[in-house]
N, C-alpha and C positions, 0 to 999 in steps of 0.2 A: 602141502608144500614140502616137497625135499631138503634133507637135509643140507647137503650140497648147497642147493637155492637160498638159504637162509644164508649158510655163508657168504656167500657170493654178495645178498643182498647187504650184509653187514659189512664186507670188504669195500664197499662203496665208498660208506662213512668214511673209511680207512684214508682211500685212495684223495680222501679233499686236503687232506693232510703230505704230499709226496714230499716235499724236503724233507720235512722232519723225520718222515719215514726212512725216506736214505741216508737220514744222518747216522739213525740209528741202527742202522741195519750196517752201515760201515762201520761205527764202534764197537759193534759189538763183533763182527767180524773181526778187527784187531787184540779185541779181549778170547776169544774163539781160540787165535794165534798165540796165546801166552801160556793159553793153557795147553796145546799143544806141546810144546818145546820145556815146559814145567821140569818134568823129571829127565831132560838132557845135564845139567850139573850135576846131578847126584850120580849120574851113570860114569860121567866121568871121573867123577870123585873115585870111585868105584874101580874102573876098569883101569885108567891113568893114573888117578896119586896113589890108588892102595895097593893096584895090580900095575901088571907088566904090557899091557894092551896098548896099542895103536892105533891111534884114530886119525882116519883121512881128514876128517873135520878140522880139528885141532894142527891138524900139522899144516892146513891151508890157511886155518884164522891167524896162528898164535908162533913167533919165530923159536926155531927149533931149540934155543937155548932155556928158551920162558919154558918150553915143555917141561923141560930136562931137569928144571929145578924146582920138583913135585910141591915146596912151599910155596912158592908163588904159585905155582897153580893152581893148588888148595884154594889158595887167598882167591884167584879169579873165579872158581867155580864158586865157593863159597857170594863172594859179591856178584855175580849174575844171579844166585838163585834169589836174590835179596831185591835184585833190581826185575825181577820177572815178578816176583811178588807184589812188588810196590805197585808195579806198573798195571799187575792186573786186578789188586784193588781199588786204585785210580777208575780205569774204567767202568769196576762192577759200581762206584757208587756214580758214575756219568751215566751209564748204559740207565743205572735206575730212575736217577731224576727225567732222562729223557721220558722213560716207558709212561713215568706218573705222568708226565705235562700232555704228551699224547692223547693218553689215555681218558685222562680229565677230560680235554678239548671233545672228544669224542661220546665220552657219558653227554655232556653240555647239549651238543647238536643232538642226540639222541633223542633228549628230553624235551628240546624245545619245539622238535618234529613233533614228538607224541603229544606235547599238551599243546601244540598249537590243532593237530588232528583232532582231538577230542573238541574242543573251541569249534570246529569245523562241522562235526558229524549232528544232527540234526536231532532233535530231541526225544523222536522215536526209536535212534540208537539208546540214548539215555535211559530211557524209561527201561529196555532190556536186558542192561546192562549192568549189575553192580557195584557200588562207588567201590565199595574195598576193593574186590579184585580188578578194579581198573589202578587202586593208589598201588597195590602191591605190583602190577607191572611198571607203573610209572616208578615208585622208589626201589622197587628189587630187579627187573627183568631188563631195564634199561642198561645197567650194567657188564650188558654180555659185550659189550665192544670195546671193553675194560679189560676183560679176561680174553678178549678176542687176539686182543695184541700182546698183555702180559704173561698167557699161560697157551697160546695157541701160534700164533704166528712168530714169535720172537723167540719161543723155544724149540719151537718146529726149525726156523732158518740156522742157527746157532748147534743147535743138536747135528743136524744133518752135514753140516759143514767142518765140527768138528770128528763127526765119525770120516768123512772122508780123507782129514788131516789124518789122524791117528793111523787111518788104514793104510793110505801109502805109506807113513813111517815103520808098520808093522813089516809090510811088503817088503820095502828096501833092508828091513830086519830077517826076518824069517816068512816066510811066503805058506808055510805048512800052518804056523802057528795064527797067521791072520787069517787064512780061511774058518780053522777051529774056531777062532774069535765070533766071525760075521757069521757064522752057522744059525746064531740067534735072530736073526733078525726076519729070516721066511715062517721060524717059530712062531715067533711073535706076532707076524699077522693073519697065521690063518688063527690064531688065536681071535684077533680082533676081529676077523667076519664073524668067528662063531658068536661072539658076546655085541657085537654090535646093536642089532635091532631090539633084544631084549631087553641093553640100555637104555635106548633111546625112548621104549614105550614105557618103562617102570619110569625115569626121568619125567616124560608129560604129564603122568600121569600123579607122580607126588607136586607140581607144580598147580597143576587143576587144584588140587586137594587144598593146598594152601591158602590158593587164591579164594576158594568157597567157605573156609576158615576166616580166614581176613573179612570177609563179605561179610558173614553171620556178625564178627565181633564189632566191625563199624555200625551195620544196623543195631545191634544193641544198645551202642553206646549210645545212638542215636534217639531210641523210645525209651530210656530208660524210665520215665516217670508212669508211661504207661505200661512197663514193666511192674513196676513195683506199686503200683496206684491197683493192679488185681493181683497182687501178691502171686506173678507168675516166677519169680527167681528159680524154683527149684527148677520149674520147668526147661525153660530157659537155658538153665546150667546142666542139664541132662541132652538137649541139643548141639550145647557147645563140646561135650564131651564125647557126644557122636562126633561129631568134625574131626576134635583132637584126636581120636583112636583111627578115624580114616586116616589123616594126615601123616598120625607116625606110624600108621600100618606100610604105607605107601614109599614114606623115608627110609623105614627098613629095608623096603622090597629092592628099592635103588641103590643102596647102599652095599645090602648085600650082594646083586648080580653085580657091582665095580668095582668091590672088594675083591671077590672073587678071582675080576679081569684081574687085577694087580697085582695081588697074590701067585696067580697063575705065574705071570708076566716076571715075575722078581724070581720062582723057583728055574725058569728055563733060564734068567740071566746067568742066578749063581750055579745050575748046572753046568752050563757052558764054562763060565770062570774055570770051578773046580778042575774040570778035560784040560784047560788050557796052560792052567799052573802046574797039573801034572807032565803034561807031553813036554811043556818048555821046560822044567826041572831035569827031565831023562836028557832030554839036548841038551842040556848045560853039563851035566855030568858025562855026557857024551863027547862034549868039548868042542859043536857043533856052533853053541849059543853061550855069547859072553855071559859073566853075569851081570853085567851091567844091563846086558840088551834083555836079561828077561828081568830086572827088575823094571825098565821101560814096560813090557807088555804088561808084570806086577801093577805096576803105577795105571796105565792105560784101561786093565782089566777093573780096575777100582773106579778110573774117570769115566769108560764106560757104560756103568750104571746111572752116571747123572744122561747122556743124553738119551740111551734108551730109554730112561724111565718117563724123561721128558716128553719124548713122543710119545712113550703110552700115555702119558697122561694127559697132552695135549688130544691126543685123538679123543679118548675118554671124553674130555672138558669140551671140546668140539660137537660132541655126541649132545651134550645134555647142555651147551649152547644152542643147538640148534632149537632145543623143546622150546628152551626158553626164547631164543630169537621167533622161534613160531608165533608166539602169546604177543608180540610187539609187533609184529609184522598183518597179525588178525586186525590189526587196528588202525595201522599206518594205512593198511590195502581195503578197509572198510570202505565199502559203497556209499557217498554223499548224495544220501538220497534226497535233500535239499541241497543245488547246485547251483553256480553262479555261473551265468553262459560268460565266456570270455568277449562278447559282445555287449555286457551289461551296462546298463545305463545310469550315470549319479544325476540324481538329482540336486540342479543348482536352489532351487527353491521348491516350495509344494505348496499349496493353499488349505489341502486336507479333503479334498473332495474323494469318496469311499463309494464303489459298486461290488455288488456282487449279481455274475450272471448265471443262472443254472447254478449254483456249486453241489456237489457232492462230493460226500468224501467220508473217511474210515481210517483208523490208528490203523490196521491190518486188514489186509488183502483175502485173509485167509475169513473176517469174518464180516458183516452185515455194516454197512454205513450208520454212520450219526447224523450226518446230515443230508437231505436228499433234494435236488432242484432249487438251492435255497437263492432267491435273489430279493433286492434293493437297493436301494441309491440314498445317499447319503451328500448334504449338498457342505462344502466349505463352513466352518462355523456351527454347523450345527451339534445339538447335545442331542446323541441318541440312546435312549435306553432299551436293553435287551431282558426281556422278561421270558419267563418258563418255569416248569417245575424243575426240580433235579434229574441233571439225566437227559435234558433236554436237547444240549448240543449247544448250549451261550458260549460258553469256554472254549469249544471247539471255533465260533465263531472269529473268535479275540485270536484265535490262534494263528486264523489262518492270512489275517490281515497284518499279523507280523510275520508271515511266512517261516515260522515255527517248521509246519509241515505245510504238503502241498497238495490241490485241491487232488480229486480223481478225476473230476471233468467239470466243465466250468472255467470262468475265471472272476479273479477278483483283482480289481484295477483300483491302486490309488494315481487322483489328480486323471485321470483317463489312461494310466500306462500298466499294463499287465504284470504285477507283483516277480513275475517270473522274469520278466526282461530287466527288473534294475538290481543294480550293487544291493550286495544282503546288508552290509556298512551302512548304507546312504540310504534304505529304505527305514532302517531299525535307529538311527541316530534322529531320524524325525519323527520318532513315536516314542510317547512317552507312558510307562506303566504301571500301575501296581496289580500284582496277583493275588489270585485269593492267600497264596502262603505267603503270608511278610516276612519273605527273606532279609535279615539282616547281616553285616558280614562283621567278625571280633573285631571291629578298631571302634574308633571313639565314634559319636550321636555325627560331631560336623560333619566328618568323614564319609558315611553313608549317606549324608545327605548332598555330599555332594561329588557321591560315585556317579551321578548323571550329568552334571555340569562344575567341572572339577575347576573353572574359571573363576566362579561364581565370588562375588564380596560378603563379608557378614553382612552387611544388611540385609544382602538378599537372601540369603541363608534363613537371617531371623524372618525375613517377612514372608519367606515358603511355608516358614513354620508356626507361626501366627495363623495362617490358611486354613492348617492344616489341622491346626490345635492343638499342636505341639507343645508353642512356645516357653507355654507355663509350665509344664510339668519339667520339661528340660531344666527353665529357668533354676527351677528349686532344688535343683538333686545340687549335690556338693561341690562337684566342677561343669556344674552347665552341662553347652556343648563338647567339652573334652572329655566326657564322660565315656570311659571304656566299656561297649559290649560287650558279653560275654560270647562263646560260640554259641552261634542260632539263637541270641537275643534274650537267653534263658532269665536273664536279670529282669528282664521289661513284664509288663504284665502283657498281653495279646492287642489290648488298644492301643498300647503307648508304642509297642511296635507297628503297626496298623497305621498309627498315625506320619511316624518316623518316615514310613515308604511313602504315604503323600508326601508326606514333605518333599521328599528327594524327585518324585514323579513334577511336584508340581515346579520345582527350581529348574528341571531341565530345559522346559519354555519348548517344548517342542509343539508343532502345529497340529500332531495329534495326540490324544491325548485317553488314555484306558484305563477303567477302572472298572475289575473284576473282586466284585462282593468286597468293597477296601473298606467298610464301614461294617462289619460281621461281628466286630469284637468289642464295639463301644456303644454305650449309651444311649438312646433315642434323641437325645437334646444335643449331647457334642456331633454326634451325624449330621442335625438341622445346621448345625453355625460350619459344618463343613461345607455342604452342599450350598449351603446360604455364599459362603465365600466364595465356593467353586465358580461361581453363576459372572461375579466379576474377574476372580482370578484367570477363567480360562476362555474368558472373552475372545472372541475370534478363532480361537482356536476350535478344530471337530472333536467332541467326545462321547466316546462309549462307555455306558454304562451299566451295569449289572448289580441287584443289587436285589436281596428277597422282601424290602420293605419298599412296599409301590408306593409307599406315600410320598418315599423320598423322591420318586420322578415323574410326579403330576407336575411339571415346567420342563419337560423335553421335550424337545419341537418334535419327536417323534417316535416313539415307541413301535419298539418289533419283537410280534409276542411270537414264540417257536414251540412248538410241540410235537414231540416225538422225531426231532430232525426236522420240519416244515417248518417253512414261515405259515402261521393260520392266520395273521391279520395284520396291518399295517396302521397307523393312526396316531394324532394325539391321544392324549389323556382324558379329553372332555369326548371326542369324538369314538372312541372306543367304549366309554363306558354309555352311551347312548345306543351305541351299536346292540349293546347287550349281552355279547356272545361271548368267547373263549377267554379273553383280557377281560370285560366286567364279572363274569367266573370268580377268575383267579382275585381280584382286585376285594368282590365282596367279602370270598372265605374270607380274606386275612383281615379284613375290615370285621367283620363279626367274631373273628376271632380275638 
């Protein structure tokens, strides 16, 4: 993507905002006009009270007597330069609250694009993708249409509007002395082709560096107990210091090629100045140029540094906007590889009935399926367990019936309707889950439990978690359920979070119902009074089950044993272990074990 492109793409944002944009773009045009006409009082002062000078201006504003009586006039020039001043600090602090409120409004929309895209993009973006260097676009990079308006468009309009002010003033001044003036300005941009691309790649590329910075120090923080649990710290800390020496190698590299631009960039200004105070000083002693009018170009040649520098530096900030508009725009224009046809169907009710026909399918294209021709049928109500070794493809299974990701070929229909034809909303609010990782989120016990069914009454609350086996241990801690998580549940032991997610899985009352290995962390007797509960709790409802202890689903009406991606058998529990084969297998070892 072009740089250009990026902007263009960001001037969008811009454009949902048009009043406000012309609000501001006329204030500041009038503030533009103040600084203009700035050093007309002192010229006067200058040429009219202290010298002998004539000015057409003045002898058409001001009647010929008010001239003529150099006190009064002092006094007038004197209070216009007072009332230009006032006036055009008035607008620098309007011009600014506008730019912040803009601005704001713009970061806002930015951000709720990008985290609602992320919400969007499909889990196999996820899994590629690094949390850090996705937060640091989301809290750092989102910001470029912040500086897009503040340091780019607003000093681009304003710069350029006041050189053209200045320049006719010069003009209708001395025509020799404006040209010397504007000489700078074709300087200055073959400058900026020469430094352009060199910024733009050093810029990306100290961005990258950050972002994989960021990535490394969120994963850390994240293991840390299995950090420190094999005493890898030094390790660890010799990684991150790789990171940090790429990152400020990279800082440097960008800093010094836009240093350089500006440094450049300020030596051709003050060159030019210097030519310009000289020639205007010979005209003046030449008696060509008042002194009033070369203290104007004096004044002019000083205010001129502010909007050249501004466009250099807007270009510059443009330049290393765009990297960073890159890094937001990678994710905005990311591929929805799980996609909702705009023809998709909500489901007003479901009963829970679950097929799979042929499925195959694979996290990546590039390598070898997990699961291959996999089919069965699952009737309304029923409890199904999913057996296999590790690696077998269960979890792939659970995935693909919440359209997580999407088959390769095959289909898989809940109620008789093809996963692909309904709302991702209206398929996933009727399915309820826990995963093998008991996610829990920082707020208190209630709260996560009833991130599923946020209607829900305490009792129903307490009687999820009764089910679940929660109840008690909750009951006991110091404020119950108001009891504040920590991040990722770090306070809980592995069962009591384990348990917390049934809870929340079983309050949602949804008609399906998934449980992948939810009993992995607790005790062989609290698992029995879960299951034992399950049996009434999810009456009616269809559940999947997965789970490395077969004892706990000898009472599923159906068991589907997978290996190596295949279904190898289908059956109850009695009728499988009669069979003899692949499930009484599996069922003996871990019985003799």
């Amino acid at each position: 993507m072009k740089s250009l492109q990026v902007i263009e793409k960001l001037f969008r944002y811009v454009l949902r905002y048009r009043l406000q944009l012309i609000l501001l773009l006329v204030v500041s045009l009038f503030g533009v006009g103040f600084e203009v006409i700035k050093p007309f009082p002192l010229k006067f002062i200058i040429d009219n009270v202290l010298g002998n000078h004539s000015s057409p201006f003045l002898n058409g504003l001001l009647p010929s007597e008010f001239i003529a009586d150099k006190k009064k006039l002092l006094l007038f020039c004197i209070s216009a330069m007072i009332l230009i001043l006032v006036c055009s600090a008035a607008l620098s602090a309007w011009i600014f609250n506008l730019t912040i409120t803009l601005s704001q409004r713009l970061v806002y929309d930015l951000s709720i694009d990008f985290f609602s895209k992320l919400q969007r993009l499909s889990l196999a973006f996820h899994s590629k993708n690094k949390i850090g260097d996705l937060l640091n676009r989301m809290n750092g990079d989102v910001f470029v249409v912040y500086f897009l308006v503040a340091q780019i468009l607003l000093p681009s309009l304003t710069s350029i509007v006041s050189l053209i002010g200045m320049f006719y003033v010069m003009v209708k001044i001395d025509v020799l002395l404006a040209v010397l003036t504007f000489c700078v300005l074709p300087l200055l941009g073959f400058t900026l082709a020469f430094f352009a691309k060199p910024m733009n790649d050093t810029t990306m590329t100290q961005y990258i560096k950050h972002g994989e910075m960021s990535a490394f120090v969120q994963q850390s923080l994240s293991s840390m107990k299995v950090i420190q649990a094999f005493a890898r710290e030094a390790f660890m800390q010799g990684k991150l210091n790789t990171h940090a020496e790429e990152f400020s190698n990279a800082y440097k590299k960008a800093n010094k090629v836009s240093m350089t631009y500006n440094q450049l960039s300020l030596v051709i200004s003050g060159f030019t100045a210097a030519l310009v105070i000289g020639v205007g000083a010979y005209r003046s002693l030449d008696g060509r140029l008042s002194v009033g009018d070369l203290f104007i170009f004096v004044g002019y040649i000083s205010a001129l540094y502010g909007p050249i520098t501004s466009l250099s530096t807007a270009i510059s900030t443009a330049i290393t906007l765009s990297a960073r508009g890159k890094r937001i725009f990678e994710i905005l224009e990311s591929d929805e590889v799980v996609k909702e046809k705009q023809s998709a169907i909500r489901f007003q009710s479901l009963t829970g009935g679950v097929e799979f026909k042929d499925v195959s399918f694979g996290y990546n294209k590039s390598e070898d399926a997990v699961l291959y021709n996999v089919s069965f049928k699952v009737k309304p109500g029923e409890i199904v367990a999913i057996v296999g070794p590790t690696g077998a493809g269960k979890s792939s299974v659970i995935s693909l019936i919440t359209r997580f990701y999407d088959t390769w070929n095959g289909i898989v229909s809940v109620d008789g309707m093809n996963v692909k034809d309904v709302e991702l909303h209206s398929l996933r609010n009727n399915i309820s889950i826990v995963l093998q990782d008991a996610f829990l989120f920082p707020m208190t016990i209630k709260e996560n439990i009833l991130f599923g069914n946020p209607d829900a009454t305490e009792e129903q609350i307490a009687e999820a978690a009764k089910a679940a086996q929660a109840h008690e241990f909750i009951h006991k801690m110091p404020e119950g359920y108001d009891t504040m998580i920590t991040e990722n549940g770090a306070s809980l032991s592995g069962g009591q979070r384990q348990r917390i997610a049934i809870a929340r899985a079983f309050l949602k009352k949804a008609p399906i119902l998934i449980l992948d290995e939810p009993t992995s962390a607790v005790d062989a007797l609290t698992e029995a009074k879960i299951f034992s509960a399950l049996q009434s709790y999810a009456k009616g409802k269809t559940v999947f089950l997965i789970s490395h202890r077969l004892s706990t689903l000898k009472h599923a009406d159906q068991i589907i044993a997978i290996k190596d991606g295949r279904v190898e058998e289908k059956g109850t529990h009695e009728s499988l272990l009669a069979k003899g084969a692949f499930y009484a297998g599996l069922y003996k070892h871990q019985h003799i074990s």
